[in-house]
Structure formats: C-alpha cells, structure tokens
MARBA-310730 format. One record per residue: x, y, z of N, C-alpha, C in turn; residue number from 0; chain. Coordinates in pm, 1 decimal, decimal comma. Layout:
N
<n_x = X n_y = Y n_z = Z ca_x = X ca_y = Y ca_z = Z c_x = X c_y = Y c_z = Z resi = NUM chain = A>
...
***
This chain:
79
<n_x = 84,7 n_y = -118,4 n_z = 0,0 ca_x = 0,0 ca_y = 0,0 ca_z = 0,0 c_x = 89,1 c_y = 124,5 c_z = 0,0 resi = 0 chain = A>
<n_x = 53,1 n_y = 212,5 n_z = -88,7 ca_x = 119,2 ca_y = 370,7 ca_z = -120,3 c_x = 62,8 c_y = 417,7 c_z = -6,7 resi = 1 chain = A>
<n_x = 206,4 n_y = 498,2 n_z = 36,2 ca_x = 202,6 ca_y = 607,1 ca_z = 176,2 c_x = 202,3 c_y = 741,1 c_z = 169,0 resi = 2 chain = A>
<n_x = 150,3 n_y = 824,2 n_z = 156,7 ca_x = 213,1 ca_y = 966,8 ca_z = 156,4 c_x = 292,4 c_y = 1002,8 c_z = 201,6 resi = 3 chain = A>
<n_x = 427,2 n_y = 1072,5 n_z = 88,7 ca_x = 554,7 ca_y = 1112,2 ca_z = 179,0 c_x = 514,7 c_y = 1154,3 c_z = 347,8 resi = 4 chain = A>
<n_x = 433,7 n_y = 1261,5 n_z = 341,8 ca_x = 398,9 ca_y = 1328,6 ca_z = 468,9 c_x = 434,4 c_y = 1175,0 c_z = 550,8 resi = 5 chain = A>
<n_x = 307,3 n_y = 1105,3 n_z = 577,6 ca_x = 306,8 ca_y = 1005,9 ca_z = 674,4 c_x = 423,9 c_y = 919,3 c_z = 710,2 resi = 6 chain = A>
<n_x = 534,0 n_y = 936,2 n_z = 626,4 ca_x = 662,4 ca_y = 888,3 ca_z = 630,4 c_x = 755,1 c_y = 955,1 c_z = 704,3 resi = 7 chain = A>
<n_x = 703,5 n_y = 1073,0 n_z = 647,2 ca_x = 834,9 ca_y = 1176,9 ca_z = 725,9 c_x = 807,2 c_y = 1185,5 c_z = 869,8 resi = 8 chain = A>
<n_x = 650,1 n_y = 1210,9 n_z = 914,6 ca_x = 611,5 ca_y = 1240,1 ca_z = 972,1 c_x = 637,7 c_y = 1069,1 c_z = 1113,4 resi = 9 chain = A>
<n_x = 699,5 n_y = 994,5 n_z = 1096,9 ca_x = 746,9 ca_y = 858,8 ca_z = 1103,9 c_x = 892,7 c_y = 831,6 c_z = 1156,2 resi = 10 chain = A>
<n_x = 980,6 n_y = 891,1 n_z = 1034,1 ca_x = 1071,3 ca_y = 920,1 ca_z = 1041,4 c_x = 1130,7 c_y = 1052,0 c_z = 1139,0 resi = 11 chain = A>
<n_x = 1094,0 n_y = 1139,8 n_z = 1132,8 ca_x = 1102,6 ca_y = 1227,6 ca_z = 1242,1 c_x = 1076,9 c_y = 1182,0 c_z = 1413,0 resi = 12 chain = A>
<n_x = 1025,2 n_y = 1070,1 n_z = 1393,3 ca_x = 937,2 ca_y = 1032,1 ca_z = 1564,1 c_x = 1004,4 c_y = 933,7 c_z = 1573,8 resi = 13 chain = A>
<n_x = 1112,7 n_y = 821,8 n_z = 1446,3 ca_x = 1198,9 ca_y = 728,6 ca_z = 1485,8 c_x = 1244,1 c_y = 715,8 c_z = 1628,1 resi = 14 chain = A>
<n_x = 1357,1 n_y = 784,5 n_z = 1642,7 ca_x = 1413,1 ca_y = 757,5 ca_z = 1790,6 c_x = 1376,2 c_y = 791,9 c_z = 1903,6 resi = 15 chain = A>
<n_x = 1272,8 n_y = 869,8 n_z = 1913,0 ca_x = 1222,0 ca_y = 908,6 ca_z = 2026,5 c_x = 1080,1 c_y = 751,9 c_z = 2055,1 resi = 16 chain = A>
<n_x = 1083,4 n_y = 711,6 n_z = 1912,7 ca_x = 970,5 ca_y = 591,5 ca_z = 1946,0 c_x = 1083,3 c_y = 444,4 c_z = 2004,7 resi = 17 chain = A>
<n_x = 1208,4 n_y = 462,4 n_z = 1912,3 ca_x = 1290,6 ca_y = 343,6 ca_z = 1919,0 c_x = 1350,2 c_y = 347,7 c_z = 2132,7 resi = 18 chain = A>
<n_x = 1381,2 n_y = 480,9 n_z = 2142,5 ca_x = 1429,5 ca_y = 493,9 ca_z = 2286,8 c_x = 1262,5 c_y = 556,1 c_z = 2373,0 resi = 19 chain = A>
<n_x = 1133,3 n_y = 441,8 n_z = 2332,2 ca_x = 1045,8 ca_y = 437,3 ca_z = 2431,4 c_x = 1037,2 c_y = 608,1 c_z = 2515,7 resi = 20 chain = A>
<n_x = 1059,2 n_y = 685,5 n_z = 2424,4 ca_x = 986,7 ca_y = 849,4 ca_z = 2472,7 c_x = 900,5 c_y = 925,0 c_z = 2409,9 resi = 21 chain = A>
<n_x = 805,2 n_y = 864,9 n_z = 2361,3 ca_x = 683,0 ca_y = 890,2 ca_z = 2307,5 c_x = 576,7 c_y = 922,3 c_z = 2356,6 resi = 22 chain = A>
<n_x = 493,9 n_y = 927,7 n_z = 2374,1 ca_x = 366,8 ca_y = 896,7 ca_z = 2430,2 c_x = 286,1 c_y = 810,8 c_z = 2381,9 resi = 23 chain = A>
<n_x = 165,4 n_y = 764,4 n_z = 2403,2 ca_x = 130,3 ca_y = 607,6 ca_z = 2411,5 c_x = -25,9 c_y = 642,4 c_z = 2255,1 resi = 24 chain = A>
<n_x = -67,8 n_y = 779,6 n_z = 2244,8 ca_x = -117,5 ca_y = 794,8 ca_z = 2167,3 c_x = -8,7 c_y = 811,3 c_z = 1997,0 resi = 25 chain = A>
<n_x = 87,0 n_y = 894,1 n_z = 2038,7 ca_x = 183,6 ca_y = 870,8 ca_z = 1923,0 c_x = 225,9 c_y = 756,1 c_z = 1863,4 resi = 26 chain = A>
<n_x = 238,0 n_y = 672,0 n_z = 1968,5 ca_x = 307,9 ca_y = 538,6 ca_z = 1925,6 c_x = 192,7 c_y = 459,1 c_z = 1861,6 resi = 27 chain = A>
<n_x = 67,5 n_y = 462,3 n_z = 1895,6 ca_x = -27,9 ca_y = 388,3 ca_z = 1829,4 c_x = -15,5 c_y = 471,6 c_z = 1716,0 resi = 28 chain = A>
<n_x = -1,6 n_y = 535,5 n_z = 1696,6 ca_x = 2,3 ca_y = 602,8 ca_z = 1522,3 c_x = 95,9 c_y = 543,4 c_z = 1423,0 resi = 29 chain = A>
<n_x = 212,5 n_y = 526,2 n_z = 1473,6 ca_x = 334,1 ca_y = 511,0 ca_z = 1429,1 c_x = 310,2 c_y = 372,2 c_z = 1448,6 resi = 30 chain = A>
<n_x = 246,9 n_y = 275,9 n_z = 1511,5 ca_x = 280,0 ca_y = 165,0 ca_z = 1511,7 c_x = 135,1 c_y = 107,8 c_z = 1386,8 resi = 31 chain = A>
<n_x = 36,8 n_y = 189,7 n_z = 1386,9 ca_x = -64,1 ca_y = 143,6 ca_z = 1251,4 c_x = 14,7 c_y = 153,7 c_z = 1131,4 resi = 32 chain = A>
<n_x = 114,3 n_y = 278,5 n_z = 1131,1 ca_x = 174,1 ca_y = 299,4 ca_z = 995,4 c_x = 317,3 c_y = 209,7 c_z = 931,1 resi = 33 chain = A>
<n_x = 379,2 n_y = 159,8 n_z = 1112,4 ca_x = 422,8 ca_y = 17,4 ca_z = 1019,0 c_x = 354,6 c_y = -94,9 c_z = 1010,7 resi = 34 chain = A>
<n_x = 272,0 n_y = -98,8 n_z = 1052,8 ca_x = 189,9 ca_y = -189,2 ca_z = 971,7 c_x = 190,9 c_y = -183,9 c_z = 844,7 resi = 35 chain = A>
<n_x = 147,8 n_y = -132,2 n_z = 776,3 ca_x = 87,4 ca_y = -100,0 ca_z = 659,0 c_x = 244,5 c_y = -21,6 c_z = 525,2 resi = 36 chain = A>
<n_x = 343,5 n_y = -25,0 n_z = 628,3 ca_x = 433,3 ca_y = 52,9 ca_z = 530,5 c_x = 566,5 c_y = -11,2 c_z = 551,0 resi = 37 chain = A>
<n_x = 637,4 n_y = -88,9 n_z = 477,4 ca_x = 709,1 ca_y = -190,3 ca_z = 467,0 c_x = 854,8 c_y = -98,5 c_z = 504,5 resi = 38 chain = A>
<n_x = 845,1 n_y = -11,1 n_z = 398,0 ca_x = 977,3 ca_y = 59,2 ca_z = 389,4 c_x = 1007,1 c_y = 130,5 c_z = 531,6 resi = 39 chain = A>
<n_x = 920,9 n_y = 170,4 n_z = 589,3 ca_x = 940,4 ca_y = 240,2 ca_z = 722,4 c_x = 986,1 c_y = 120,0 c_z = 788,7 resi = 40 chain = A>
<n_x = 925,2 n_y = -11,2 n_z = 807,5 ca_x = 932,9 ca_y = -114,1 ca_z = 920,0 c_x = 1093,8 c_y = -134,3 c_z = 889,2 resi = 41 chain = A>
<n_x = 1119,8 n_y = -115,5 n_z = 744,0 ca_x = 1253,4 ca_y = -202,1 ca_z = 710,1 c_x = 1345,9 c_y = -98,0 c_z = 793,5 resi = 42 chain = A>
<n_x = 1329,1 n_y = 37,9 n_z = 781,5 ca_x = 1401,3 ca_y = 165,4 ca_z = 845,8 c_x = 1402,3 c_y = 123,6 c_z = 935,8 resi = 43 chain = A>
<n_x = 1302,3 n_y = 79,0 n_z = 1057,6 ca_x = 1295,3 ca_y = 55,9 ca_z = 1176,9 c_x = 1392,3 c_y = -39,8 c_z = 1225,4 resi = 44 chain = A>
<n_x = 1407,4 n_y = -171,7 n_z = 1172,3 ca_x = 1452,3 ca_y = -270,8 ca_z = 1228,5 c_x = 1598,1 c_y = -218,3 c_z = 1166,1 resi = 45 chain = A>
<n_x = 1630,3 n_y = -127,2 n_z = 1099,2 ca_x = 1741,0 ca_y = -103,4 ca_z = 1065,7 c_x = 1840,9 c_y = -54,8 c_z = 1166,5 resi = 46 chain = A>
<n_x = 1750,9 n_y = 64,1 n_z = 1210,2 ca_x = 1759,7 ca_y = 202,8 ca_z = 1345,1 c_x = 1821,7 c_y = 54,7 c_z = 1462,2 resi = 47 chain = A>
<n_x = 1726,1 n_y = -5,0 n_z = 1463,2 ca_x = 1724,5 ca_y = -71,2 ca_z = 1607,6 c_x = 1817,0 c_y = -129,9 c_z = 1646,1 resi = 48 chain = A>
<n_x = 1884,3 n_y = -205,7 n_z = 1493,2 ca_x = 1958,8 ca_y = -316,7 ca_z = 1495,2 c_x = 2090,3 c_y = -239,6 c_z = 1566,6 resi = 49 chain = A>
<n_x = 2107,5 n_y = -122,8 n_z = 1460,7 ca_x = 2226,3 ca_y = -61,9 ca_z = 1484,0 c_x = 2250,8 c_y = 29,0 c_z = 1589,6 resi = 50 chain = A>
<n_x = 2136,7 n_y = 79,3 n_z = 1660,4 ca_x = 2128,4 ca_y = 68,8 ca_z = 1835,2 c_x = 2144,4 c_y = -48,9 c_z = 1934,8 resi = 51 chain = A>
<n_x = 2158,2 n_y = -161,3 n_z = 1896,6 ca_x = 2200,5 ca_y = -299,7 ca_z = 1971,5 c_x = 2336,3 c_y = -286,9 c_z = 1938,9 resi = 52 chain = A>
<n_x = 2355,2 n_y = -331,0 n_z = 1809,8 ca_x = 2476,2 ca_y = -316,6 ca_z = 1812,5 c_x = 2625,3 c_y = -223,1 c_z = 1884,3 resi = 53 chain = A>
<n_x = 2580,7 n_y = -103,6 n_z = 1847,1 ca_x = 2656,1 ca_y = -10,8 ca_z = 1940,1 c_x = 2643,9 c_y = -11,4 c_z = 2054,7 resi = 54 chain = A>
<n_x = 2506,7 n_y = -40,9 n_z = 2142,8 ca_x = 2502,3 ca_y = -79,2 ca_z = 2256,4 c_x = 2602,4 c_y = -195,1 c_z = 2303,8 resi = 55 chain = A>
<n_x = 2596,3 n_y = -286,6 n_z = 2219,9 ca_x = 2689,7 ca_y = -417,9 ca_z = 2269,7 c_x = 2830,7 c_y = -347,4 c_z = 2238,6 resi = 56 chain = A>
<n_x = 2878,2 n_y = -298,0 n_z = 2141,5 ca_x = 3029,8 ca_y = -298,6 ca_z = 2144,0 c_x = 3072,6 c_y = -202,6 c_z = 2204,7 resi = 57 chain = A>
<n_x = 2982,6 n_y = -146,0 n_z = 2264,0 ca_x = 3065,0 ca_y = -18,6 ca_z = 2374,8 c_x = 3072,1 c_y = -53,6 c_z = 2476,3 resi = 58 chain = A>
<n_x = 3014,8 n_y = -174,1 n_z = 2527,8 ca_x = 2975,8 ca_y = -229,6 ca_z = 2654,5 c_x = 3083,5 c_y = -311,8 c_z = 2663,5 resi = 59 chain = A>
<n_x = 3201,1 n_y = -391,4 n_z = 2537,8 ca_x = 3277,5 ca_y = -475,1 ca_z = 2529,9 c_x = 3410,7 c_y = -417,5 c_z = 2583,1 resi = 60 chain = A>
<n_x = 3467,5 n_y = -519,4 n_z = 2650,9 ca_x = 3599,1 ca_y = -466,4 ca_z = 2658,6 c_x = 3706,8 c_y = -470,8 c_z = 2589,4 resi = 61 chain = A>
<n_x = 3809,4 n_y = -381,9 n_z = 2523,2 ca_x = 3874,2 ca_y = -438,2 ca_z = 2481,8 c_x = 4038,9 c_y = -549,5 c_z = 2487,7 resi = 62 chain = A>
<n_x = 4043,9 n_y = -642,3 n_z = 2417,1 ca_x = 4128,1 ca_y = -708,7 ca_z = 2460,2 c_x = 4292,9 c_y = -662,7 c_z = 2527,2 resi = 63 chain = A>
<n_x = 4369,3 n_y = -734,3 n_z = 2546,9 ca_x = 4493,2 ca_y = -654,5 ca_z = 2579,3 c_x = 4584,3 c_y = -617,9 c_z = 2451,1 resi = 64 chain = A>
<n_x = 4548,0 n_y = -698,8 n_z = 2371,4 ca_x = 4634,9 ca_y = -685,1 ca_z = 2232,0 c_x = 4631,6 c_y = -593,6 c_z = 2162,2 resi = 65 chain = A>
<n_x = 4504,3 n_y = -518,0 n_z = 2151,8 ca_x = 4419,8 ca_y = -421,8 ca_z = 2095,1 c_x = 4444,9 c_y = -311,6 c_z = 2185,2 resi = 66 chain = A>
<n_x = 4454,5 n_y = -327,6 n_z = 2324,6 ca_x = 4518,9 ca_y = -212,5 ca_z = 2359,9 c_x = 4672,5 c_y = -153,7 c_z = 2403,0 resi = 67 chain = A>
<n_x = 4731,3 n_y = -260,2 n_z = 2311,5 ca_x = 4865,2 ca_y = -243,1 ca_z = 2333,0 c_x = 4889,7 c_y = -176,4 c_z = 2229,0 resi = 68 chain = A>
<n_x = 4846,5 n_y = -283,8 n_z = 2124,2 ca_x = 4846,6 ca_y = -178,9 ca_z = 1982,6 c_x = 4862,4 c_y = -52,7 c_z = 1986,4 resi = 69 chain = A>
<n_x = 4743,2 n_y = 8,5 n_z = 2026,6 ca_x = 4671,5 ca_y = 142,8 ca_z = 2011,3 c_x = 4781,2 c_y = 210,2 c_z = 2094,9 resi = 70 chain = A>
<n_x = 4850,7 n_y = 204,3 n_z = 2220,4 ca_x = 4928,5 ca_y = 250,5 ca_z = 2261,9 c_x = 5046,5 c_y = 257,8 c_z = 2212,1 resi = 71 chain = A>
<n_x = 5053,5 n_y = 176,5 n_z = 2141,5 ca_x = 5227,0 ca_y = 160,3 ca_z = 2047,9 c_x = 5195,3 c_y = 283,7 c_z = 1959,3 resi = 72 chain = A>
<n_x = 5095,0 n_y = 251,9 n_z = 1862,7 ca_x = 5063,8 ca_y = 363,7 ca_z = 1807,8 c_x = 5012,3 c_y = 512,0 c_z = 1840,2 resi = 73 chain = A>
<n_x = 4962,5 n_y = 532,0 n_z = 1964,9 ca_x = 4989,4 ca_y = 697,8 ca_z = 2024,8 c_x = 5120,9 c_y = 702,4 c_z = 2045,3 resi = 74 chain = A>
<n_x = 5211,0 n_y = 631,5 n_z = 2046,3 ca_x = 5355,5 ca_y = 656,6 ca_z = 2150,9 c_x = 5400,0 c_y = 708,0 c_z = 1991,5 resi = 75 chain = A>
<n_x = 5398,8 n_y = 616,8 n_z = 1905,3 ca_x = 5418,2 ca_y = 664,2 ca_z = 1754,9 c_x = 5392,8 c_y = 762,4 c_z = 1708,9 resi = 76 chain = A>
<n_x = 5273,5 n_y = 806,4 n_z = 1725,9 ca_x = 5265,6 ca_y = 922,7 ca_z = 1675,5 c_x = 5313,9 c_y = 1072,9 c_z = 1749,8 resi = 77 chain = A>
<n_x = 5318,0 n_y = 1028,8 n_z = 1852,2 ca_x = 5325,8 ca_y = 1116,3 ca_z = 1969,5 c_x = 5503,6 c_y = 1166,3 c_z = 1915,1 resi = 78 chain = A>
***
C-alpha cells in the first residue's frame, strides 16, 4: 500500500524518540498502525534498532589486551 511522503516523514522524524520508548502512548499507536501498513518504514525501523544494539553491545565490550597495546604503540608513535 502507497504512503504519503507526509506520513513517512512524519514517522521518520518520531523514529528515535519511538525506538528509545519516549513517546507517548497515543503517538506510538500512530506510528505503530503505519508500520503496519508501510514496509519501507518497518525495514528503516529494524534497521535504526539493529544498529542501536549493536553499538550498545560494542561499547559495553571490553577491549582485549592486544588491541590495547596496539593502540598505545601507536599513540607513543605518533606522539
């Protein structure tokens, strides 16, 4: 089903405030009829999200010792 840009943008603009749960509960029923019905937004969505997990997980990781030896060889290098 064809969307009107509007209802897209209007979607897209409310992304992250819907993805980080700060919406309100009437907005989100809006936004949540319109992925229903609108593929390309849902695909945006799970896109947004994924790559909010993701960064969530690798910032949360530590890094190894090798990796931070490296990186120190190389400030001392450049330094």
């Amino acid at each position: 089903m064809e969307h009107p840009k509007a209802d897209c943008r209007s979607f897209l603009a409310r992304l992250y405030l819907y993805l980080d749960g700060e919406i309100d509960e009437l907005s989100k029923a809006d936004i949540d009829r319109h992925l229903e019905a609108c593929t390309g937004c849902e695909q945006h969505l799970v896109f947004e999200r994924d790559l909010k997990a993701l960064v969530r997980r690798k910032c949360s990781e530590q890094p190894d010792a090798i990796l931070i030896e490296r990186l120190r060889v190389e400030i001392q290098r450049r330094l």
